[in-house]
C-alpha positions in Angstrom: -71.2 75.9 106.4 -70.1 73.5 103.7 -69.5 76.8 101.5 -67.8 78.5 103.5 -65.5 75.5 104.4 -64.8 74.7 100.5 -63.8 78.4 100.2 -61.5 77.6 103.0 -60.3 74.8 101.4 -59.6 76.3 97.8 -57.2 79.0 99.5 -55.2 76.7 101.2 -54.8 74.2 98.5 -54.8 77.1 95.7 -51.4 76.9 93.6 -48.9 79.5 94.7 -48.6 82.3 92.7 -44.9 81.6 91.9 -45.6 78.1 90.3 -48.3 79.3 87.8 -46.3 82.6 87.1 -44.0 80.5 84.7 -47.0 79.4 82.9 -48.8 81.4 80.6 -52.6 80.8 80.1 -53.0 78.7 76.8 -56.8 79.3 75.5 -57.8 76.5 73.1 -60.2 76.9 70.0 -61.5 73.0 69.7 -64.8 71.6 68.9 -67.2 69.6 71.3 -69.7 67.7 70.5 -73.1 68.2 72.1 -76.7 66.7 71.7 -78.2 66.8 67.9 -81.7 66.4 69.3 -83.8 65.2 66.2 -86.8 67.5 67.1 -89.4 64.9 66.5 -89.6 64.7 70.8 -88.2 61.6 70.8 -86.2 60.5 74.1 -81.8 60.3 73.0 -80.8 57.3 72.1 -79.8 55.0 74.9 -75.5 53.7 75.2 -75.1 50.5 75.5 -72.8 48.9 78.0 -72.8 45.1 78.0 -69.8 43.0 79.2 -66.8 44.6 77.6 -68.8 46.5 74.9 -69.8 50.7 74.6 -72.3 51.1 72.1 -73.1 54.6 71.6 -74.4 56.0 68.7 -76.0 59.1 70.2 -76.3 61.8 67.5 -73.8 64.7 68.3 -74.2 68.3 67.1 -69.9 69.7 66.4 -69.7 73.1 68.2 -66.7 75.6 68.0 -65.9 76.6 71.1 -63.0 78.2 72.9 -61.9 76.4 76.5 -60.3 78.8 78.8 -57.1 77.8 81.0 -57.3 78.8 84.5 -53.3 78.7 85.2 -52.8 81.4 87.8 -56.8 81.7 88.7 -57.7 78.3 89.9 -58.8 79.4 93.4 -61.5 81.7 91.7 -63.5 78.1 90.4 -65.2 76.7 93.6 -67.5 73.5 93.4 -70.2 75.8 95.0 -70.1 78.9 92.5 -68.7 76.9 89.2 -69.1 73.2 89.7 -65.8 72.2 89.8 -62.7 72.9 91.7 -58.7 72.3 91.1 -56.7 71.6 94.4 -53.5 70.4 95.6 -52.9 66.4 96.4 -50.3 64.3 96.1 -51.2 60.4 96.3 -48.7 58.0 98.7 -46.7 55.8 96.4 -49.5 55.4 93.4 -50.3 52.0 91.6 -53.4 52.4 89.2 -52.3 49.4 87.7 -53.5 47.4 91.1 -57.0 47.2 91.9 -56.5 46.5 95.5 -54.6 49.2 96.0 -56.9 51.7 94.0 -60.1 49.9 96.6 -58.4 50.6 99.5 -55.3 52.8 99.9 -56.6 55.2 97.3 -59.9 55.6 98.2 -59.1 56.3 101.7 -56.8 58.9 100.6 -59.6 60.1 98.0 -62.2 60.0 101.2 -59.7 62.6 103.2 -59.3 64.7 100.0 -63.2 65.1 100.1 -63.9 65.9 103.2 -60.8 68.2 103.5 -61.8 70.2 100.2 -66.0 70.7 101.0 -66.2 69.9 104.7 -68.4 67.0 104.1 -68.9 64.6 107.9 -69.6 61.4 105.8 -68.5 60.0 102.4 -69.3 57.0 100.5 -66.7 56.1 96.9 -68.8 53.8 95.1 -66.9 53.6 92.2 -63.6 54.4 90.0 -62.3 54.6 86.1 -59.3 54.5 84.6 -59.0 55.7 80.9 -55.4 54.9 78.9 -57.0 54.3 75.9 -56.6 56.0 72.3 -58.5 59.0 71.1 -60.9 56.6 69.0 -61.6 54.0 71.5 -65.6 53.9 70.8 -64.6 52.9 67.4 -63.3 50.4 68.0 -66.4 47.6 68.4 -66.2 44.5 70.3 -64.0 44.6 73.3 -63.9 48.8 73.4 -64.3 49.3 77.2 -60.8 47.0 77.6 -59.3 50.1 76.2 -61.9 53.2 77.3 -59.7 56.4 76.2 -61.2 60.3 77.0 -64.9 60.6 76.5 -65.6 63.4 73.1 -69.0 63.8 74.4 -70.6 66.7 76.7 -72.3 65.0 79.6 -72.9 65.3 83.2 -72.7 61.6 84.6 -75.9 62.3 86.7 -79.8 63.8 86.1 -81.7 64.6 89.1 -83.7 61.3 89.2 -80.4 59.5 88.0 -78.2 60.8 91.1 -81.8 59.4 93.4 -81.0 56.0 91.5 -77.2 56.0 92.8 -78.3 56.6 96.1 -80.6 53.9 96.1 -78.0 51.4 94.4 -75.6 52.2 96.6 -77.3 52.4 99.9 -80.2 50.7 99.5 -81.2 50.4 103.3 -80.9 54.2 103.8 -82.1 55.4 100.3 -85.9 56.5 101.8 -84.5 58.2 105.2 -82.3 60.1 103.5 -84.0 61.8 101.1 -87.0 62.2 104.0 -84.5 64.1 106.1 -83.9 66.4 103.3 -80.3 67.0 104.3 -78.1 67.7 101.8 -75.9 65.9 99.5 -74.0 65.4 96.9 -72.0 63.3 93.8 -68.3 64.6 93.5 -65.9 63.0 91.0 -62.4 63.4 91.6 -60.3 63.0 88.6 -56.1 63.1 88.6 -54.7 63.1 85.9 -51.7 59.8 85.8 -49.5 61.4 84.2 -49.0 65.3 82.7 -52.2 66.2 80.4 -51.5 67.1 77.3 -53.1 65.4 74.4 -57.3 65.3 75.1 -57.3 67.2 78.1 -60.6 67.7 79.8 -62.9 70.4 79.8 -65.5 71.7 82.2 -68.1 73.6 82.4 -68.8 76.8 84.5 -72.2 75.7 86.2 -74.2 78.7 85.6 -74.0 79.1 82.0 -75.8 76.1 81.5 -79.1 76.4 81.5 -81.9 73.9 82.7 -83.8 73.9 79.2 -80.0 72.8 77.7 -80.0 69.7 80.2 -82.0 66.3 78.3 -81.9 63.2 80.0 -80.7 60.1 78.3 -80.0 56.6 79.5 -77.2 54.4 80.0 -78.7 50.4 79.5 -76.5 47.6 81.2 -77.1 44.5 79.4 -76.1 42.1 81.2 -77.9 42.9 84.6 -81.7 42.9 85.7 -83.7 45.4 85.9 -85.3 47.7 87.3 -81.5 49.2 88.3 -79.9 48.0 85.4 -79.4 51.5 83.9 -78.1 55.3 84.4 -80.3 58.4 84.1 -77.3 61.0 82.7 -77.7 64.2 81.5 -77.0 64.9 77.5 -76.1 68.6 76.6 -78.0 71.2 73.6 -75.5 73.6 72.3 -75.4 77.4 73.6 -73.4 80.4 72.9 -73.6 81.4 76.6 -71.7 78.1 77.8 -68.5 78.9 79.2 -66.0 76.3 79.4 -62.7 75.6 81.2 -59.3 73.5 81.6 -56.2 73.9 83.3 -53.2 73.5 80.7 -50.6 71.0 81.2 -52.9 69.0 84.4 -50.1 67.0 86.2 -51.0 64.2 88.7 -50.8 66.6 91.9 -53.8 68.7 90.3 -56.6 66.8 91.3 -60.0 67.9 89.6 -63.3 67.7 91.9 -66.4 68.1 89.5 -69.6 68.3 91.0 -72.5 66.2 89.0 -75.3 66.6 91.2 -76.6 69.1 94.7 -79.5 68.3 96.5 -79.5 71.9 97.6 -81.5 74.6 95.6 -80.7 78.0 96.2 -80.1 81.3 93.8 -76.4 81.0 92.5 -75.7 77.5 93.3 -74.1 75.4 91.2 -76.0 72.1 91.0 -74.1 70.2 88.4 -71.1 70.6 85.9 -71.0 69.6 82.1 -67.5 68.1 81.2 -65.8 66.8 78.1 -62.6 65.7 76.6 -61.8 67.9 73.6 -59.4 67.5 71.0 -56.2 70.4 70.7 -54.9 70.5 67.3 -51.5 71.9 68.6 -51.0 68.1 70.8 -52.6 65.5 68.7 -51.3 62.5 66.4 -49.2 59.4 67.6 -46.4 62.1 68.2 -48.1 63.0 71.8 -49.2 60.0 74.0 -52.5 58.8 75.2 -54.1 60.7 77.7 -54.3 58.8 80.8 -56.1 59.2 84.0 -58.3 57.9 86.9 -61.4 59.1 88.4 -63.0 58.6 91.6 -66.8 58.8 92.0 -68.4 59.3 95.6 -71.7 60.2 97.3 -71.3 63.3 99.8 -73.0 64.2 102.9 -73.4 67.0 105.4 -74.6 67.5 108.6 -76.2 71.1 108.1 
């Protein structure tokens, strides 16, 4: 049912042909960097996140790739077959510059964007981030996540155990009956560009290129809270040939992305989870082209069937 309802969804918010006819595809050649596992076994280095401060000095592994644009074919990604899906939304008078209005006007509107696009009956935003910092921004020490920028790293913000830990931070009293009903659900981030992508736009994955054995869990560490839910189970990526990765060229802020990061449903062709990155295009870089900036909504999803 929810399948068939996001399938439903992708055709009526799919872009008209006519609008994507003036735009050719652009297909970048870039580099991404993955996981450099040190092959001695030993678990990936934990980030840091402690008041203000990212530490991450995670080893990466540069990989030439080429990311695909999807101008003109955007209802052929679907969160169910790919992991991630480009629809039509225009926000009511934006402010990302106002918390209150991002926690409550926003997410309501973000709430009704999800259900719309995958048919969802109930879901829960338990969190949002908005990046208009520079290219460099881990660099930058002390103070860095006043000024978070795109992320040059491929991830999936969720493992299976750490999208288990979400749902118990976030609804604690439910956690166990949930997961003991075995219905299904999900962790969608939405992700709108604020203004017209073009320097450091973001790439996804398609879901089924990536295999399980490519996947290694690594931890986020928050420094300043107790544990035992004081940190993130993520997913870190090994480099493949047989990844295939995607953007859409020139993302404006009525192109909303929805990437899926985790499915409690297993079945044959299924996309569980989608790898994403920012990567750099050496066409749009420099001070000439501004920073990138966007916001991104993160919510548990749930269905009746």
């Amino acid at each position: 049912m929810a399948t068939e309802t996001a399938v439903k969804a992708s055709e009526s918010f799919a872009l008209s042909a006519k609008a994507t006819q003036a735009i050719e595809r652009r297909d970048v050649k870039t580099i991404l960097n993955y996981y450099r596992n040190p092959g001695d076994g030993s678990p990936p280095t934990p980030v840091y996140v402690g008041g203000n401060t990212v530490t991450n000095e995670r080893p990466t592994a540069p990989t030439p790739v080429i990311v695909h644009d999807i101008t003109g074919m955007e209802s052929t990604y679907l969160l169910d077959t790919h992991g991630f899906q480009l629809i039509k939304h225009q926000s009511e008078n934006p402010n990302f510059d106002d918390e209150e209005w991002l926690k409550t006007k926003y997410y309501r509107e973000c709430a009704e964007v999800y259900k719309k696009a995958t048919g969802a009956s109930r879901v829960h935003l338990f969190g949002h981030l908005v990046r208009r910092g520079p290219t460099h921004w881990h660099s930058l020490g002390i103070g860095n996540a006043t000024k978070k920028g795109p992320l040059h790293r491929v991830h999936i913000d969720q493992s299976y155990s750490g999208a288990e830990l979400v749902l118990r931070k976030q609804l604690p009293s439910e956690y166990e009956s949930i997961l003991a009903s075995r219905c299904r659900w999900q962790i969608i981030n939405l992700w709108r560009p604020i203004r017209t992508i073009h320097k450091d736009p973001l790439a996804v994955g398609a879901a089924h290129t990536f295999a399980e054995k490519d996947l290694i869990q690594a931890e986020v560490i928050y420094t300043k809270q107790e544990p035992p839910l004081n940190k993130n189970q993520t997913w870190t990526i090994l480099p493949s040939e047989r990844h295939e990765w995607h953007y859409k060229n020139e993302q404006n802020p009525d192109e909303v992305l929805l990437i899926k990061c985790f499915d409690s449903k297993i079945e044959d062709g299924l996309a569980r989870r989608a790898p994403h990155c920012a990567f750099v295009d050496e066409e749009r870089r420099g001070k000439e082209w501004e920073d990138r900036e966007s916001v991104e909504i993160r919510a548990l999803v749930f269905y009746d069937d």
